[in-house]
N, C-alpha and C positions, 0 to 999 in steps of 0.2 A: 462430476467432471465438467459439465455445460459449465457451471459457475463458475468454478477454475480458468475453463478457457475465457469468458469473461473478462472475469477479474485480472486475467493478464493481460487482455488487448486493453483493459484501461488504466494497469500500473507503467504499460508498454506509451501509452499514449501520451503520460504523462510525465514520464523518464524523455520523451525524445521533445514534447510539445513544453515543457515549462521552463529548460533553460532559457529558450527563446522568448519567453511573457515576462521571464522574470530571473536577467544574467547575473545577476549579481547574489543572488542567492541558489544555492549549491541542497538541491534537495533529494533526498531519496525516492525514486520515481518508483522501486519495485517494492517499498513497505509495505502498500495496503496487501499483496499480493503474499509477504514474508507476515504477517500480521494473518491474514483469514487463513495459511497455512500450516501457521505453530494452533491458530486455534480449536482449526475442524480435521486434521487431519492426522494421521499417526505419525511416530516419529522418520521411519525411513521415507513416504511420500511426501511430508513438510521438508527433510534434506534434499529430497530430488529436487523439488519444485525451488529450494531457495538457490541450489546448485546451477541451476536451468535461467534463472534470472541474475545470478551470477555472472554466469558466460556472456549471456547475450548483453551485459556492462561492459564486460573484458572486451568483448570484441570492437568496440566502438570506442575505448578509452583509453587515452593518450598517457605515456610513463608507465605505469605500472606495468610487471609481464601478466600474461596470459594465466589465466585461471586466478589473478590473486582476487579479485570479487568473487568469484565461484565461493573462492577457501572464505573470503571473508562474511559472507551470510550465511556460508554451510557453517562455520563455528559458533556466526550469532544464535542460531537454530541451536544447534546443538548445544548451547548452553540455556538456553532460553526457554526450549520445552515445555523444562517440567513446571513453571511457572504458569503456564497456559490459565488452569484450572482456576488463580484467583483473580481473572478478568474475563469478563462476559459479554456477550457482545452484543445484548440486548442495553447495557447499560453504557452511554455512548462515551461519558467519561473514564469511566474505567477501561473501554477498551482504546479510547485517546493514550491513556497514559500509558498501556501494555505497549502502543505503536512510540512513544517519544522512549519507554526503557530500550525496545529492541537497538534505536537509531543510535542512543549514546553508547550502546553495547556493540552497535557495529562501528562506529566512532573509535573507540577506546581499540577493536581489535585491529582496526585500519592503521593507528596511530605504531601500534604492536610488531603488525608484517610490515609496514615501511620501514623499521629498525631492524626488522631481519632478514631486508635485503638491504640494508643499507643506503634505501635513499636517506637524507639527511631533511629533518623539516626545522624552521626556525619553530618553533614552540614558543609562544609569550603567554603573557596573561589575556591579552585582549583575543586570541587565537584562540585557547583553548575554553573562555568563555560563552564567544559564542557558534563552537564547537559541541562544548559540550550544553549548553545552557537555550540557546537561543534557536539553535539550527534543530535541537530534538523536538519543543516546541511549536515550532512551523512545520517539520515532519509529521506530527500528530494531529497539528488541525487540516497537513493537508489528506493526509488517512479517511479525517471526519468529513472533509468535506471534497474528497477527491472521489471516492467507493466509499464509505461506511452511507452516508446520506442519501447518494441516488442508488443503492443496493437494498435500503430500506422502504424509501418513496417505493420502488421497483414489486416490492413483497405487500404493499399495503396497497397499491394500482389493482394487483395483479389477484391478491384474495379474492376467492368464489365468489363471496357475498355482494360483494364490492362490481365482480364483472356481471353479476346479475341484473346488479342496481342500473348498473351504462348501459347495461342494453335496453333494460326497461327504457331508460329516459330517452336513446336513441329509436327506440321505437316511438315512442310521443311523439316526439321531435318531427321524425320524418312524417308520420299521421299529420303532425299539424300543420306544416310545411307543404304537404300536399292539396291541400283541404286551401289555404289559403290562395294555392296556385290553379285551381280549377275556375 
């Protein structure tokens, strides 16, 4: 659950902090979050947690009504599930490409419910290019390089052997430090 709550303060961070670095590109802030979801979790708690990052879109987002993000990553989920199983999240491309399938899949279902509420969108070829092509791509390397990379760095800091090692050498360190300073 720690990881979870984690992993949401920096899908949250990055949902609210990267229209602002970067406005012109239009990215899914709560992936890594719908991505470590579908892939550790069971199905009704990966629906919660996408339902839950969901809302917290809706409420901040202009046009659409209220719950259509909830519904639209609760069905990417739901469709997406059972898929989990051929992408691993030790392998950092495959689990890139499970994060750019989910973005085109919630793409394609977004494009879906604005037709059944009837807003009207112009649709072109250059639209739906880098819709579907361009935007899932940057969604996946922001995956890799938003949470997948410092959640990793995080677990190899963080290994016994590894905290053994820092303290040894913090022990040195201050022995010689001190030694110097007498």
């Amino acid at each position: 659950m720690k990881f979870f709550i984690t992993l949401f303060l920096l899908s949250f961070t990055g949902e609210i902090a990267l229209p602002y670095l970067f406005p012109t590109i239009r990215i899914l802030g709560f992936l890594p979050l719908l991505v470590f979801a579908l892939s550790r979790l069971s199905l009704p708690k990966a629906l919660s947690w996408s339902m839950f990052a969901g809302l917290i879109v809706d409420l901040y987002a202009f046009g659409p009504p209220l719950g259509f993000f909830a519904l639209n990553y609760t069905l990417t989920s739901l469709i997406l599930y059972r898929y989990r199983k051929f992408f691993s999240e030790e392998k950092l491309f495959s689990f890139t490409l499970y994060a750019a399938i989910i973005s085109i899949t919630s793409t394609l279902i977004h494009f879906f419910l604005y037709a059944i509420i009837d807003i009207h969108l112009k649709l072109s070829l250059f639209t739906l290019a880098t819709d579907l092509i361009c935007m899932p791509i940057v969604d996946g390397l922001y995956t890799l390089v938003w949470a997948l990379l410092p959640l990793m760095l995080y677990n190899y800091l963080t290994e016994p052997s590894r905290l053994l090692f820092y303290k040894k050498k913090l022990g040195t360190f201050i022995h010689e430090l001190s030694r110097i300073t007498r």
